[in-house]
BAZA-454386 format. One record per residue (C-alpha): residue in three letters; x, y, z. Coordinates in steps of 0.001 Angstrom, whole numbers, padded with zeros to 6 digits, always signed. Layout:
# residues N
AlaXYZ;...
# end
This chain:
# residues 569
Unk-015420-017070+008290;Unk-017633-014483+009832;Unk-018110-010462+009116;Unk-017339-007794+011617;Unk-019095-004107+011667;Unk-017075-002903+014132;Unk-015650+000632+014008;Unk-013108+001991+015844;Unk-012997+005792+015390;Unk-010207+008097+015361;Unk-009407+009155+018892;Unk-007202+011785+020589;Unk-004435+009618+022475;Unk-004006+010482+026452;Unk-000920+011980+026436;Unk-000458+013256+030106;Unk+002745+011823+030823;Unk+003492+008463+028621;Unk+006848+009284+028409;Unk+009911+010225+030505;Unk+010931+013879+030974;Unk+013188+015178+028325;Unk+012628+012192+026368;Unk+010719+013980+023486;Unk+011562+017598+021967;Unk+008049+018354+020878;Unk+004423+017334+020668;Unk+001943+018292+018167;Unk-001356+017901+016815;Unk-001538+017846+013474;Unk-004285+018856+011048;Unk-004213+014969+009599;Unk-005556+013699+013152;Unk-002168+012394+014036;Unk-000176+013381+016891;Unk+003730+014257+015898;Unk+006164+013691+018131;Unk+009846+014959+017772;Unk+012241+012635+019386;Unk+016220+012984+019453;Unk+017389+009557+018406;Unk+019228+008685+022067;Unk+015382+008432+023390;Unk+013683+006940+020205;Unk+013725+003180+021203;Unk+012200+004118+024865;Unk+009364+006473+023031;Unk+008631+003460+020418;Unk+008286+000942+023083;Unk+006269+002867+025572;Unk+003616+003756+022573;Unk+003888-000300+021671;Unk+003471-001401+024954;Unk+001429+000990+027294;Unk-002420-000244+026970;Unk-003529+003495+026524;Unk-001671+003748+023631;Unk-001244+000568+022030;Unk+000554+001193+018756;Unk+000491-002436+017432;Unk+000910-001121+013837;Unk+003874-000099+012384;Unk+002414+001517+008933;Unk+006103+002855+007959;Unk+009574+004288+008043;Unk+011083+006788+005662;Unk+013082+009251+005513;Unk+012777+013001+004268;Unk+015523+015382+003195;Unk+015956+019034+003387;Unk+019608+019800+002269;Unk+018660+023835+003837;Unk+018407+022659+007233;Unk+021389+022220+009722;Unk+019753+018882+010205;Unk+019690+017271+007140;Unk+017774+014281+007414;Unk+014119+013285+009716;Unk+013266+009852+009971;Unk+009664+009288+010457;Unk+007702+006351+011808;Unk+003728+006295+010978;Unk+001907+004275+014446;Unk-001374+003120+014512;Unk-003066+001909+017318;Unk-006413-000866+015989;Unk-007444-001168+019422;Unk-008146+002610+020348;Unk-007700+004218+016393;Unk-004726+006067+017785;Unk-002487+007544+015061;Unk+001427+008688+016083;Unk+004219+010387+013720;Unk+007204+010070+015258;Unk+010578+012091+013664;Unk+013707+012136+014507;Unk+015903+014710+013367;Unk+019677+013713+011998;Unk+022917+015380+010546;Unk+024300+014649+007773;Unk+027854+013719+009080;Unk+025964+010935+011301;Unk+023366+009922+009863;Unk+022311+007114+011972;Unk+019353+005448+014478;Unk+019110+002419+016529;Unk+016711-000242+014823;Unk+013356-001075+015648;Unk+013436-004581+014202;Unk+012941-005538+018076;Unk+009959-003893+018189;Unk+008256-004594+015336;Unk+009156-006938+013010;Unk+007990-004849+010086;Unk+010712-002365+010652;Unk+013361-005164+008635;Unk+012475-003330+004871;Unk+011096-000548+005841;Unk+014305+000388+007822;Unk+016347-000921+004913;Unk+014409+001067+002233;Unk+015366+003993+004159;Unk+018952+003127+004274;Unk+018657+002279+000563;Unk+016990+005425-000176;Unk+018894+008151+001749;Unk+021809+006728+003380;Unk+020231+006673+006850;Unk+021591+003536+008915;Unk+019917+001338+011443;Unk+022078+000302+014340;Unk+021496-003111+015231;Unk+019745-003969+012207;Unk+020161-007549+011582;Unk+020435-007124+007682;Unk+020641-003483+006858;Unk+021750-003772+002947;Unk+020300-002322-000075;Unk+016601-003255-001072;Unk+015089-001464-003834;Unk+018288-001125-005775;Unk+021430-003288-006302;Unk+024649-004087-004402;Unk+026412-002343-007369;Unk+024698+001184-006826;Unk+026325+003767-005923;Unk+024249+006749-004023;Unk+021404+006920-002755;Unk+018338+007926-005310;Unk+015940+010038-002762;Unk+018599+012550-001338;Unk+018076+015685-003439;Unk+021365+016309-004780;Unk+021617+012996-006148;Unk+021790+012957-010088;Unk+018847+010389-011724;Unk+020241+010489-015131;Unk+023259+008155-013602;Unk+022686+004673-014497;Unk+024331+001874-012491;Unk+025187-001618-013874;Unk+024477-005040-012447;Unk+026369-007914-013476;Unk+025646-011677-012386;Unk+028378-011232-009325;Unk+026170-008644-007689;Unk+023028-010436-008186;Unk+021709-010768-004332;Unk+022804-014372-002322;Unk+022048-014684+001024;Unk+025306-015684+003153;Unk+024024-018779+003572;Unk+023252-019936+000372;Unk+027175-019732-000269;Unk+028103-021438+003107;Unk+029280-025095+002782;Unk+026485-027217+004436;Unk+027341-028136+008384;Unk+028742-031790+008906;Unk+025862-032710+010967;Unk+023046-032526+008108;Unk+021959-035939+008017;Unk+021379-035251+004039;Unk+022613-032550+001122;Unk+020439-029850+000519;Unk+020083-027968-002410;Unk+020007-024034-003046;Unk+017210-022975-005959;Unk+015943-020219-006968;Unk+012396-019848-007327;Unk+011564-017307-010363;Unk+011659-014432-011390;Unk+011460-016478-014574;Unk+008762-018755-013608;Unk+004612-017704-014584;Unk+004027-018433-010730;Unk+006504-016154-009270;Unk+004213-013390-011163;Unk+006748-011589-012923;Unk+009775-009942-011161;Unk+009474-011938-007742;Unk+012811-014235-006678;Unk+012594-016013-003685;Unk+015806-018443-002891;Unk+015364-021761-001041;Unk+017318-024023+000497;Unk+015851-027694-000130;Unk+015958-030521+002087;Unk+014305-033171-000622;Unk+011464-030714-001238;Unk+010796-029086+001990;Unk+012181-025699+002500;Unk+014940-025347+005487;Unk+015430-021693+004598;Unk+014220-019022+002345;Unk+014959-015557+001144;Unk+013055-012909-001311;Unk+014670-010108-003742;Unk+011714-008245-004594;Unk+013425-007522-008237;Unk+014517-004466-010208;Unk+011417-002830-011394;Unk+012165+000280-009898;Unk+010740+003686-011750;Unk+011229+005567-008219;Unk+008165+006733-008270;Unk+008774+008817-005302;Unk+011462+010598-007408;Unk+009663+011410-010190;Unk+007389+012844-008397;Unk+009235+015468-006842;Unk+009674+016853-010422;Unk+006242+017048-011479;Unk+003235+019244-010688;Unk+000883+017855-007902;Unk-002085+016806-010549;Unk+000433+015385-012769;Unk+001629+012851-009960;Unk-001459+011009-010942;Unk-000160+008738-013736;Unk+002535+007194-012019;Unk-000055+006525-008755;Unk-001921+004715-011204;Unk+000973+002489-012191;Unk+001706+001446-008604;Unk-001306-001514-008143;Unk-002076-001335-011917;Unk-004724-004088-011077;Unk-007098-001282-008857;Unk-005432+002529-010240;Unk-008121+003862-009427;Unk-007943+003819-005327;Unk-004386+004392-005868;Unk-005195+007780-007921;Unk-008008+008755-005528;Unk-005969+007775-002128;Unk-003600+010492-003090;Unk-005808+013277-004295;Unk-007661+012933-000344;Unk-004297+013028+000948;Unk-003351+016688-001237;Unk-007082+017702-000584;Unk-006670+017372+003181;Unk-003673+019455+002646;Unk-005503+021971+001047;Unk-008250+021686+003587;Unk-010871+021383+000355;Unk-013155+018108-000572;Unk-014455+016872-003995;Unk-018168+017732-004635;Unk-020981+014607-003180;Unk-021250+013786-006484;Unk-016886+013315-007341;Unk-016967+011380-003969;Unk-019804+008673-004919;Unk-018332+007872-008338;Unk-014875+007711-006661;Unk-016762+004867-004363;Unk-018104+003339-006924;Unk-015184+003103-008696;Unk-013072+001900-006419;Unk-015106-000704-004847;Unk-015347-001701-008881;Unk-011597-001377-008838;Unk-011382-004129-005626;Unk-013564-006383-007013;Unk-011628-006802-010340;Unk-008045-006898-008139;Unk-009861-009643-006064;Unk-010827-011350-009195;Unk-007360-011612-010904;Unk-005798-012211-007722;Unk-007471-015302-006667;Unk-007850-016452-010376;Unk-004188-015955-010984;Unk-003719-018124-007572;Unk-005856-020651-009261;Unk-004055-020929-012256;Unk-000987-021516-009891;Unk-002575-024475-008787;Unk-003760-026210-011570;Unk-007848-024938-011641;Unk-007935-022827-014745;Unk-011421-022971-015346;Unk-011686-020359-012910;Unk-009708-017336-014464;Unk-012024-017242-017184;Unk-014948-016791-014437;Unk-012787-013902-013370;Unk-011112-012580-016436;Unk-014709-011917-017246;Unk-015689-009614-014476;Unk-012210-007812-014876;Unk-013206-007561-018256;Unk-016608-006179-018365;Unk-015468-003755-015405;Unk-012301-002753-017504;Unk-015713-001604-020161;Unk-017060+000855-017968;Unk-013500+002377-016756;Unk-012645+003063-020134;Unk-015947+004773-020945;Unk-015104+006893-017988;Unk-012172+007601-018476;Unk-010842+006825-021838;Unk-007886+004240-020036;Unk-008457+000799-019012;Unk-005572-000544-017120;Unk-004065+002934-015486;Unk-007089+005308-015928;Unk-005733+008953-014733;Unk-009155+009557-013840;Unk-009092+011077-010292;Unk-008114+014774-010033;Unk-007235+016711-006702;Unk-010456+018623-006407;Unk-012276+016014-007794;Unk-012631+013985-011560;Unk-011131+014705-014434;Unk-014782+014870-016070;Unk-018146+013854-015459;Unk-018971+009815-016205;Unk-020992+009086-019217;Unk-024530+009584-019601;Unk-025078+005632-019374;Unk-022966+005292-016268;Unk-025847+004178-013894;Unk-027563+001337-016491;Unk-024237+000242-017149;Unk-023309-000355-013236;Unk-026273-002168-012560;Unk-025497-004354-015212;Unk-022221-005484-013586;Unk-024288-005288-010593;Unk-026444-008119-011917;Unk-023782-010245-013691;Unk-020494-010169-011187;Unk-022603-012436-008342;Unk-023379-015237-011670;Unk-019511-015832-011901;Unk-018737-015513-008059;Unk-021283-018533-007534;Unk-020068-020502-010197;Unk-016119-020080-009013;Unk-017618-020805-005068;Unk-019340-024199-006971;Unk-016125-025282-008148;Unk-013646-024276-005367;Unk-014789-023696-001838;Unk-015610-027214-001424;Unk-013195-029045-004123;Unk-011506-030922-002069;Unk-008197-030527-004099;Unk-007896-026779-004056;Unk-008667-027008+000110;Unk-005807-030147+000357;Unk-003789-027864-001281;Unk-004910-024300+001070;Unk-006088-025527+004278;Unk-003810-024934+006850;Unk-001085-023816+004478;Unk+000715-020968+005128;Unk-000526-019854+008289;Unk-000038-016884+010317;Unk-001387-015666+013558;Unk-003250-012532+013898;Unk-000597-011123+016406;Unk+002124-012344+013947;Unk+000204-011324+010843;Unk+000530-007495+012392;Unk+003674-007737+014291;Unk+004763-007845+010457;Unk+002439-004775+009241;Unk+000035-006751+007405;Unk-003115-004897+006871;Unk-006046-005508+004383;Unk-007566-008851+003333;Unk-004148-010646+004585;Unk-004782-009567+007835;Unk-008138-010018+008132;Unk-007881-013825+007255;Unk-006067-013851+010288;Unk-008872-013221+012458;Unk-008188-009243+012989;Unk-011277-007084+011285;Unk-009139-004143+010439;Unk-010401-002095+007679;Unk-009533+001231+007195;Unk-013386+002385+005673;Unk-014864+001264+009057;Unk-011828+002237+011297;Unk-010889+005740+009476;Unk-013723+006505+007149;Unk-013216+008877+004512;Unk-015296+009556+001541;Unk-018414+009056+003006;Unk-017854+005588+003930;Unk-019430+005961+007088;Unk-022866+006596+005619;Unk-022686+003173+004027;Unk-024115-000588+005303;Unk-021297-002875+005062;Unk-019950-005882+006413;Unk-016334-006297+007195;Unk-015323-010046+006546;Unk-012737-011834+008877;Unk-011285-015573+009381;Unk-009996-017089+012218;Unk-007216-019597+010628;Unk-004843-017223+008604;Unk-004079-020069+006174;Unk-004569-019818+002207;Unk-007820-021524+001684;Unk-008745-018160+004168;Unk-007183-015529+002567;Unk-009309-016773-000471;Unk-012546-017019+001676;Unk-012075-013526+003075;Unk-011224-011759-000714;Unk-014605-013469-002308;Unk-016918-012252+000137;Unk-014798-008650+000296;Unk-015859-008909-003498;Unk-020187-009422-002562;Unk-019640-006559-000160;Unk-018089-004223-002348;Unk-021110-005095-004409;Unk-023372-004136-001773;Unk-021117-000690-001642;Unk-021654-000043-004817;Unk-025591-000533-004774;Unk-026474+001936-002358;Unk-024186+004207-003558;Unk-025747+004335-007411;Unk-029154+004440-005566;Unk-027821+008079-003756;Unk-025923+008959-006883;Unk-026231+013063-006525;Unk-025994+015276-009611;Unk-024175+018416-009751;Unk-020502+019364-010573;Unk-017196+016509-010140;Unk-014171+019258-009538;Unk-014442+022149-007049;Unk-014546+025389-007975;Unk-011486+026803-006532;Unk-009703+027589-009489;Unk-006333+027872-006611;Unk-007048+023958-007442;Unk-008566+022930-010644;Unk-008871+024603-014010;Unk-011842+026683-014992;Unk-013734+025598-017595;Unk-012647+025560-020915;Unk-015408+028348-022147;Unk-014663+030750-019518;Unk-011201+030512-020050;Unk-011678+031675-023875;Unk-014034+034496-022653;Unk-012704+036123-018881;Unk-009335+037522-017965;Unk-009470+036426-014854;Unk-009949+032166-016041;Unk-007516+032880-018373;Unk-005046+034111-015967;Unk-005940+030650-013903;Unk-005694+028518-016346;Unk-002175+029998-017162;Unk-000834+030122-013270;Unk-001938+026326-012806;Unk-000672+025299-015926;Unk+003107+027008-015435;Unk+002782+027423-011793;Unk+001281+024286-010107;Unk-001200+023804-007012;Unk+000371+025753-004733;Unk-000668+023588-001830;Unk+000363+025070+001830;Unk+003678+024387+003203;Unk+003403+021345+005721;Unk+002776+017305+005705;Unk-000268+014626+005663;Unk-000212+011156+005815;Unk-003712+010042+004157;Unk-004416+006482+004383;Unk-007255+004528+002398;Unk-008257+000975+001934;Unk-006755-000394-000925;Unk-007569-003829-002583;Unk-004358-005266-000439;Unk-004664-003299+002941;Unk-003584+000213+003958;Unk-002297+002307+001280;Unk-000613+005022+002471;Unk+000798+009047+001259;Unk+003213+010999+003495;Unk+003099+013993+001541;Unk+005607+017120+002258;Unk+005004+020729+000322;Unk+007088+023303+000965;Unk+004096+025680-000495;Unk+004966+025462-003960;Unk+003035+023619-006964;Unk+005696+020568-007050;Unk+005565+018491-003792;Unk+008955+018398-001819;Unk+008662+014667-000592;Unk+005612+011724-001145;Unk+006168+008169-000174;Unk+003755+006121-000493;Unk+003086+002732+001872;Unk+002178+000138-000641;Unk+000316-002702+001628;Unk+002091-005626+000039;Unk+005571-004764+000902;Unk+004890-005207+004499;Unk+003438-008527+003268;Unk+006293-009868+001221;Unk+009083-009410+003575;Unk+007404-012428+005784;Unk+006849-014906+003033;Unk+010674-016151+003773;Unk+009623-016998+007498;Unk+006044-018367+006236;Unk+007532-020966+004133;Unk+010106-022362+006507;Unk+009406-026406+006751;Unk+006911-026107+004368;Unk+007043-027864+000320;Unk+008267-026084-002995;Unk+004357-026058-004021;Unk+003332-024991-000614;Unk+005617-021793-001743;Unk+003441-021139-004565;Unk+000163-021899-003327;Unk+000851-018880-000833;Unk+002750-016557-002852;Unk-000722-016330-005186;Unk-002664-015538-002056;Unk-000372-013024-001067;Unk-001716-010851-004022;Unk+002041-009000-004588;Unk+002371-006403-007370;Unk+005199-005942-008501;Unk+004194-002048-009155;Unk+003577-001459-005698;Unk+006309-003473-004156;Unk+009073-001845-006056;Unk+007633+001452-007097;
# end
């Protein structure tokens, strides 16, 4: 394994004349540093492959698809694709604009491969189909729903049913085995009700003996639509359910979408807000790390280590909840801001986990990175190719144990991240014994994150000011009309945040973690969807564990780090 410092900064792409004439409506720059193209849908596949495959533009990333309604508008419907480029830190929106009486687009699937769910969440979602998709059926809800949840005239308090002959079974897992199979195989399912399958995963196999001819994942039924909810609540009060997305690091998922609103707004958190969100979050990796790999662990038999990492989740979870009164979801980011100012122990009690996390990092890296069971059972298992790895959407640690050093601190900073010395760690063999090299080193950099931050920790206020955004304080709200009146307008009204759209994007503890946010200027948001990293992830464990063995399958799925919270929303 090695460590990259390479940064690749957010560029203007050449745009001179990429594409044919005609071929898009519009081009514009937007205030989020990405350039928005509008496309009709009988040129999208040419302007997806020319930003894919001309070496000026290079847009090897697809971060997402979704779709966004607006039931006012002759055309109902926009799809939109988020592009990045790693190579030249490019970033593209691309919509396409649809009716409702046709609601349809041809597929990228041939252009990237992580267009599969993403394309199918979409379809799921709002009814938007995929021409030439090779499997466009429902994803986050059942074959026995009716609807779709995210148009706006769709009615959440209807509740749909689903009985065993709905429950999902790939085609061929129902097809009578060919006559020239030297030997029967066997159709399992692996989970959801299995501890190693980590909760509502379901992944079914065919089995020749025990190696795996074919495979196929239902991600489960979790499903709080997150995104819906949201569109019902104030823009602070979004908060909570971000939290509940990666429960195992809420805080980057709280503070990811309060720089998305605050770009909106075109306001930042005071110096001193932005350091404790650092600190914080890098906390917040550390302990996802930490339960990740010790949950993998478990998986395979060395339990001795969870109690290593329990520990530092544990004495982490201490100082959260002094903070901010939660533990596991801690509400404790605010658009403007913090909810309050951390306790007057905060710094002594950092450097204490400063001093104790590297203790049980060396003693897990004494009894794993050279146990020679743990690496028979990693090394070379599960591997994925760099090109592969992103070809997929991959992003975060994932991706990095695949050899490419993409990290959106160094490639997008935000937050200050700039100003801070850190190492970006990378592997070459994209196997599991390398996903679990890459996280425990992520975990001594975040470390070294956290240090200089607490040595520049600034005083002075943790919300803004602007009282358009965040709520006076308490004692001038009892004394002065004008707080009072505020305080009331925020309360009843909401942040009226300007008519438009963002996508923000921050590292999170499994890769990009992403907000398209749409307002349509008042203090409820019209539209968020969020990217969670590991759904890009999951949908190429099934192609992973082709040829492989039934523990093979769980070896990988731990390093995979999916959360259910995330994945399903």
């Amino acid at each position: 394994m090695t460590v990259s410092s390479t940064e690749s900064p957010t560029q203007r792409p050449p745009l001179a004349d990429p594409f044919p004439e005609g071929s898009v409506a519009a081009v514009e720059q937007a205030a989020d540093g990405h350039t928005v193209l509008t496309v009709d849908r009988s040129h999208l596949l040419d302007v997806l492959r020319r930003l894919r495959e001309k070496p000026e533009l290079a847009c090897d990333l697809l971060a997402d698809v979704c779709g966004v309604d607006y039931p006012d508008r002759e055309q109902r419907f926009d799809v939109v694709y988020h592009l990045g480029s790693l190579e030249h830190g490019h970033r593209f929106r691309v919509k396409v604009p649809l009716g409702e009486d046709d609601p349809v687009v041809p597929s990228a699937v041939g252009i990237w491969k992580a267009a599969d769910w993403f394309e199918r969440e979409a379809f799921d979602m709002f009814g938007i189909r995929f021409q030439g998709h090779p499997d466009l059926r429902r994803i986050l809800t059942h074959e026995a729903f009716h609807g779709h949840p995210l148009r706006k005239d769709y009615d959440p308090s209807q509740r749909w049913l689903l009985t065993e002959k709905d429950t999902m079974a790939p085609r061929w897992a129902t097809e009578d085995q060919p006559d020239d199979e030297h030997m029967d195989t066997v159709v399992l399912n692996l989970g959801p009700s299995h501890p190693a399958t980590h909760g509502t995963l379901r992944t079914v196999v065919r089995l020749d003996g025990e190696h795996i001819v074919k495979a196929e994942c239902e991600i489960g039924y979790l499903h709080r639509c997150f995104e819906k909810m949201s569109e019902t609540h104030g823009w602070q009060q979004v908060i909570p359910y971000t939290d509940r997305l990666n429960y195992c690091s809420s805080m980057i998922n709280g503070v990811g979408f309060a720089l998305t609103v605050e770009k909106m707004l075109g306001i930042e958190a005071p110096p001193r807000a932005q350091v404790v969100r650092v600190i914080l979050s890098e906390l917040s990796r550390i302990m996802d790390h930490a339960v990740c790999l010790g949950a993998n662990l478990v998986d395979l038999g060395a339990l001795t280590n969870f109690w290593y990492f329990f520990q530092i989740r544990e004495e982490i979870y201490g100082l959260l909840e002094k903070c901010a009164g939660g533990r596991l979801t801690v509400s404790y980011a605010r658009i403007g801001g913090l909810a309050h100012d951390v306790p007057a122990d905060f710094e002594d009690e950092v450097r204490k986990l400063l001093d104790s996390i590297p203790k049980f990092l060396d003693d897990v890296e004494t009894l794993v990175t050279t146990n020679r069971i743990f690496r028979d059972r990693t090394e070379g298992v599960g591997v994925i190719s760099g090109e592969e790895a992103l070809a997929w959407g991959w992003t975060g640690p994932c991706l990095r144990a695949s050899g490419i050093p993409y990290d959106v601190r160094k490639a997008h900073p935000y937050m200050g991240y700039e100003n801070y010395d850190f190492e970006v760690p990378v592997a070459t063999t994209g196997d599991t014994y390398a996903r679990y090299l890459v996280r425990m080193e992520e975990m001594r950099q975040s470390l070294r994150i956290v240090r200089q931050a607490l040595d520049n920790l600034p005083d002075g206020p943790v919300i803004t000011d602007d009282h358009h955004v965040a709520l006076p304080p308490k004692e001038k709200v009892y004394t002065e009309m004008e707080s009072l009146i505020w305080h009331f307008k925020l309360i009843f009204e909401g942040i009226p945040v300007p008519a438009g759209e963002a996508y923000g994007f921050t590292e999170g503890a499994n890769g990009e973690l992403g907000y398209y946010v749409v307002s349509d200027g008042g203090g409820k948001p019209h539209r968020i969807k969020v990217r969670p990293p590991c759904f890009a992830i999951y949908q190429a464990f099934p192609k992973i564990l082709e040829g492989l063995m039934i523990p093979d399958a769980i070896a990988i799925l731990g390093s995979l780090n999916i959360i259910a919270g995330e994945l399903d929303r």
